[in-house]
N, C-alpha and C positions, 0 to 999 in steps of 0.2 A: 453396514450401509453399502455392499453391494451393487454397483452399479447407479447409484448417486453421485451427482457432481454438484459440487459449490464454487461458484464464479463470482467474480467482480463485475458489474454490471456497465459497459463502456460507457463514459460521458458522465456517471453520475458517482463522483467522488466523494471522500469521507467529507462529514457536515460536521458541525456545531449541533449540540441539540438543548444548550442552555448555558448557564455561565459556568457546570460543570462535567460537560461529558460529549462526545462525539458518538454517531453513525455511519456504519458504512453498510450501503444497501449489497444483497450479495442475492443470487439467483441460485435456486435450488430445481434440480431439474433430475429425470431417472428416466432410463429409457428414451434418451435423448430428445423429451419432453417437458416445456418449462413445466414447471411446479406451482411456485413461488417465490415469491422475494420478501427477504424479509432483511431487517437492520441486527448488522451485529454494534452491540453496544456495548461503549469502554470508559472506562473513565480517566483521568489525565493519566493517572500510574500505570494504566495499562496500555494506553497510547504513546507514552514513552517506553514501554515493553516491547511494544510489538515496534514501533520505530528502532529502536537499538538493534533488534532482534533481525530486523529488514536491512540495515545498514550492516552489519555481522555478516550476513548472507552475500549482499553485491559487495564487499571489498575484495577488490582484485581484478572486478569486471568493472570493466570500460563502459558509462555513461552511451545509451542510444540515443541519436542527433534530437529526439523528441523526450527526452529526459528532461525533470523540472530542476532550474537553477540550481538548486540545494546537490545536483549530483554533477554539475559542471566543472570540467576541471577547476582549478585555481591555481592561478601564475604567480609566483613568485621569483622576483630578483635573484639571476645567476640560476633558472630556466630549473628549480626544484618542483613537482609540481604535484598536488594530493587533492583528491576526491570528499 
């Protein structure tokens, strides 16, 4: 796949797409040319895959000031403190 790129598409985060499985829209593009877009689809066991798998990767880096709650530090009594 050669000069292909797959991106996350700004603004348009992973969905719900029933009472069992999530989308996330991703743009495919070559030759620095949109393509398409199209939805990668998971299902809970692979949404907590790929979550573990994303959390695995940023431990050790410091949350950006636009980071979602879930990666905000956390204070604890006597100033311990873990992501």
């Amino acid at each position: 796949m050669t000069g292909w790129r797959i991106n996350a598409i700004p603004g348009r985060g992973l969905r719900r797409t029933g009472e069992d499985g999530f989308a996330l829209p991703l743009q495919l593009s070559t030759g620095g040319q949109h393509r398409a877009i199209a939805d990668m689809e998971l299902t809970p066991t692979e949404a907590e895959q790929l979550h573990a798998a994303l959390c695995y990767a940023l431990d050790g880096q410091p949350p950006s000031t636009d980071a979602p709650e879930c990666r905000q530090a956390v204070h604890y009594p006597g100033g311990r403190q873990r992501y």
